[in-house]
C-alpha positions in Angstrom: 2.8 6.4 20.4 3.4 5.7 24.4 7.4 6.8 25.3 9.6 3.2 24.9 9.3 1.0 28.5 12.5 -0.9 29.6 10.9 -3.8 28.0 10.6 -2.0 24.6 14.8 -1.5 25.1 15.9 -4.9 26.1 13.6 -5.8 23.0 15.7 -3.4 20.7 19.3 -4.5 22.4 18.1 -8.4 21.3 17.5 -7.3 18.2 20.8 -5.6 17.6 22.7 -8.6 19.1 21.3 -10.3 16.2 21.5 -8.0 13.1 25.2 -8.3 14.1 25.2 -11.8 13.6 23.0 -11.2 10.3 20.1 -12.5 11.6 16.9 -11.2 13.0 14.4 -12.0 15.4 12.1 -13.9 13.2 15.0 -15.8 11.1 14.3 -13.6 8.0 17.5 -12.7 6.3 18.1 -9.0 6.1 16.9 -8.2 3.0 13.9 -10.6 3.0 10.4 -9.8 3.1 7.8 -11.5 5.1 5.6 -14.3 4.0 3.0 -13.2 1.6 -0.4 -14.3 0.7 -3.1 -12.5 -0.8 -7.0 -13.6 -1.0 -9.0 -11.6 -4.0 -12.7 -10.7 -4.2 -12.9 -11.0 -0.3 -15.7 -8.4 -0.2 -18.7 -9.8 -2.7 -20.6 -6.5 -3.5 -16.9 -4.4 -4.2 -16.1 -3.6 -7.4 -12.7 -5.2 -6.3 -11.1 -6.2 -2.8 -8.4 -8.2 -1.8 -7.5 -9.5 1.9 -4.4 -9.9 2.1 -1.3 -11.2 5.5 2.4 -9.7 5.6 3.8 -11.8 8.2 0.9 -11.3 10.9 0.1 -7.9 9.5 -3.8 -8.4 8.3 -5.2 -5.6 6.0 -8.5 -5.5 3.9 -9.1 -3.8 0.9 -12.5 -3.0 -1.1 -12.5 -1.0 -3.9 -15.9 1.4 -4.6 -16.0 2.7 -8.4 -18.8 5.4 -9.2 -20.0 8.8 -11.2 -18.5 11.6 -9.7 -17.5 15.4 -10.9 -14.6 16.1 -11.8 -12.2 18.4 -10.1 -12.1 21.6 -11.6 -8.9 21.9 -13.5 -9.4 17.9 -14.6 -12.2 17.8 -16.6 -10.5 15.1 -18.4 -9.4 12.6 -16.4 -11.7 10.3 -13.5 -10.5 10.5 -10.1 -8.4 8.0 -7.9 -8.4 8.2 -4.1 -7.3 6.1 -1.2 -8.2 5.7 3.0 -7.1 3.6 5.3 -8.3 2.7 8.5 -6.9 1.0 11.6 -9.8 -1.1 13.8 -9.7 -0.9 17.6 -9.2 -4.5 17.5 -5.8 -4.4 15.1 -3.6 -4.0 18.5 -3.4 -2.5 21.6 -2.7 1.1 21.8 -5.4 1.5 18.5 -8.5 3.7 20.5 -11.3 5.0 18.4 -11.9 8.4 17.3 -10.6 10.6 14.6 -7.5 9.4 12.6 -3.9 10.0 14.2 -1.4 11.8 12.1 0.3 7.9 11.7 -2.7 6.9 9.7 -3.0 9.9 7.7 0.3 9.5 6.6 -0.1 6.0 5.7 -3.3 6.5 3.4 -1.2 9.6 1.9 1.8 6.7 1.5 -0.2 4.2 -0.3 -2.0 6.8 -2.4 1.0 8.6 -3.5 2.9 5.4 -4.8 -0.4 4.0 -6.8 -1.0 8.1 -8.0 2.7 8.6 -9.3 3.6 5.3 -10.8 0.3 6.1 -12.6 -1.2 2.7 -12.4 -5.3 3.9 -12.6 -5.4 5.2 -16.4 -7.8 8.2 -15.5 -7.8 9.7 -18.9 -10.0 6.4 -19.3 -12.4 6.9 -17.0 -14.3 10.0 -18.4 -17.9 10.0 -18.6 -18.2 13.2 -20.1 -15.7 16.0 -20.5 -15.7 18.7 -17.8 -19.3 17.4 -16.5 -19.0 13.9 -15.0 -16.0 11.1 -14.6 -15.6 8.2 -12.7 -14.2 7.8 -9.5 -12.4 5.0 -7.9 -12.3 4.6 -4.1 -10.1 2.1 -2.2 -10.7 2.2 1.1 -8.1 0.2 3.4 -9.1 -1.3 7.3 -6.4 -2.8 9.2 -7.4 -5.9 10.9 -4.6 -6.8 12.7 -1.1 -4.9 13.2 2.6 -6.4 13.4 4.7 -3.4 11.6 4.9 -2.0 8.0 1.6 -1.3 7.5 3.0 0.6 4.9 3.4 -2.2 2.1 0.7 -4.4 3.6 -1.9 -1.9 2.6 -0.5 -0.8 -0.7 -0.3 -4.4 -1.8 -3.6 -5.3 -0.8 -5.0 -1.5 -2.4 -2.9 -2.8 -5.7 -4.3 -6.0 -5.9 -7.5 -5.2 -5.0 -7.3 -2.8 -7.8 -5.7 -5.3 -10.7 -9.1 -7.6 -10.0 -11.7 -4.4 -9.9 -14.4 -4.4 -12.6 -15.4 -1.3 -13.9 -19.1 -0.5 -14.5 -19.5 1.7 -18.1 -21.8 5.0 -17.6 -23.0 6.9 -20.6 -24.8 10.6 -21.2 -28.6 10.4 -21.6 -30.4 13.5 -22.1 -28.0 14.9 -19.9 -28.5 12.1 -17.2 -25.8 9.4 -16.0 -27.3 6.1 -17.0 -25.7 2.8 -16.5 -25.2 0.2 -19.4 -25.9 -3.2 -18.7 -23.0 -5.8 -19.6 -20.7 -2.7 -20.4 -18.5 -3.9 -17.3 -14.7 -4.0 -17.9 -11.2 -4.6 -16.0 -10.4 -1.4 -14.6 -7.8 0.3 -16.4 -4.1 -0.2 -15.5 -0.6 0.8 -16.5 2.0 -0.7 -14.4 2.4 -2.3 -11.3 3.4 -0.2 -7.8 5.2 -2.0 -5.9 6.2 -0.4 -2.7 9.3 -1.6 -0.2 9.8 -0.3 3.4 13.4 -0.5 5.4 14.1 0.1 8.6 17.3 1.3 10.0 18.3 0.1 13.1 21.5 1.1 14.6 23.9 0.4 11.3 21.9 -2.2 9.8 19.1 -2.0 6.9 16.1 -4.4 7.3 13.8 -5.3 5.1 9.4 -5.0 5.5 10.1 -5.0 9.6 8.0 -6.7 12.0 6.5 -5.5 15.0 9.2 -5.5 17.4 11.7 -4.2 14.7 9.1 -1.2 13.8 9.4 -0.3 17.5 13.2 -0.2 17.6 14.3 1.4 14.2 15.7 4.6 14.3 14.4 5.7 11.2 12.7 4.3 7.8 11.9 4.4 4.3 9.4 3.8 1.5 10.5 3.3 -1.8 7.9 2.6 -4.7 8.8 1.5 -8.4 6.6 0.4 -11.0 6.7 -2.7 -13.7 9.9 -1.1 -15.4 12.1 -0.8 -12.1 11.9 3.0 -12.3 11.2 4.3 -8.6 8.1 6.7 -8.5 7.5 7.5 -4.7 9.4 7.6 -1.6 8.8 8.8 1.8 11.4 9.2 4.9 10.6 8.8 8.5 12.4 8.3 12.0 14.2 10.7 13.7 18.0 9.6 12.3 18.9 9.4 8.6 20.7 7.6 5.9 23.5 8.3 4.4 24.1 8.2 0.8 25.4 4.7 0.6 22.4 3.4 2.7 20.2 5.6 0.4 21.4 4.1 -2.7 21.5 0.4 -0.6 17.9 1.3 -0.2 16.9 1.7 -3.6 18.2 -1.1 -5.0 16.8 -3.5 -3.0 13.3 -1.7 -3.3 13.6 -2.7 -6.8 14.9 -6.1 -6.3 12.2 -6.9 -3.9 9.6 -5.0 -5.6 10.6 -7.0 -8.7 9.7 -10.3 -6.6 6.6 -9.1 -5.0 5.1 -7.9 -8.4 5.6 -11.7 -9.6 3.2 -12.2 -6.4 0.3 -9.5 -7.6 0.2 -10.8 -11.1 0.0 -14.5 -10.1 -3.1 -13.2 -7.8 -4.3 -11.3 -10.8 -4.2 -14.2 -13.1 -5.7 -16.4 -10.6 -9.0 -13.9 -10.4 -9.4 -13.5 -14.3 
């Protein structure tokens, strides 16, 4: 990220001004998340996809489900894995080439809340034992960028996930062979819902916007599943919370979650 310009500082002075007040830039109350909507089966030939806007955050989402060996010491269970992407055109300072340690750790955020709330039942998706499983691939591109990419592409990879069909695969003389009609929902346990906060000066914000991402001083990712238990969390920033913020944080990553979740299953119902 380029050092902060003057302009990035008056930006961050406004927005304090405000959060004083209790408001913010965009008129959002603290604790409110952006406007959500979320458009399913956006990608035809994926076994599942969803496109889906956080504010003016864009993200797409296509799910790939196929054969694929197990790893060695899971012989039992199929295999879950998550990428994301950020296109040159998302913003700005995006440039092409290998992925910046920002993007790895998103795709490592959004992966670890979906892997530990253990949504993807992959003791389901065994072909056969210790030879062959199934895998299931979402792979994230971020169209356009305005903060917290963090939730934008775990929502999308969840919903894109609740809608995915999975094809059935069976041994034949030791070959993989597909069964035709033997598609089925892919198999889910819960929910992942995951809330970012950004700290900015003394004040907690929730999901931050563009401007807000720029001026925070530090943040954090909370993820809880369908029974309000939180699963995941990652810190980052260079200042930290104290406990009272820490607990702030988790309870509204809950209470939020709880409201987003209502979102994911009416986009779920919508696609069945």
């Amino acid at each position: 990220m380029a050092s902060k310009t003057i302009l990035d500082e008056l930006k961050r002075t406004q927005i304090l001004e405000l959060l004083e007040q209790g408001k913010r830039t965009d008129g959002r109350a603290l604790d409110e998340p952006r406007e959500l909507t979320i458009e399913i089966n956006a990608i035809p030939k994926a076994n599942g996809s969803a496109k889906l806007r956080l504010g003016d955050t864009e993200v797409l989402c296509g799910v790939k489900i196929q054969p694929d060996k197990p790893f060695p010491d899971m012989g039992d269970k199929g295999i879950f894995m998550c990428t994301a992407e950020l296109l040159p055109l998302s913003h700005p300072t995006v440039e092409t080439g290998p992925p910046q340690a920002p993007v790895i750790e998103l795709a490592r955020v959004v992966d670890r809340g979906i892997r530990e709330s253990h949504m993807v039942d992959v003791s389901q998706l065994v072909i056969e034992k210790d030879k062959s499983v199934v895998g299931v691939f979402a792979d994230i591109v971020v169209i356009d960028y305005d903060g917290n990419l963090f939730d934008a592409c775990s929502y999308a990879a969840t919903a894109a996930l609740l809608t995915s069909k999975t094809p059935k695969w069976t041994m034949v003389d030791d070959k993989i062979t597909l069964v035709d009609g033997g598609e089925s929902p892919l198999p889910t346990t819960t929910i992942p819902v995951s809330v970012t906060m950004g700290k900015i000066g003394n004040h907690i914000v929730v999901d931050p916007n563009g401007d807000e991402w720029e001026s925070m001083d530090a943040r954090v990712t909370i993820t809880s599943d369908s029974d309000g238990n939180i699963c995941a969390l990652q810190k980052g920033g260079s200042d930290g919370f104290t406990l009272d913020e820490m607990v702030q944080c988790g309870e509204l990553s809950v209470r939020v979650g709880a409201q987003i979740r209502e979102k994911l299953k009416a986009a779920q119902q919508e696609a069945q």
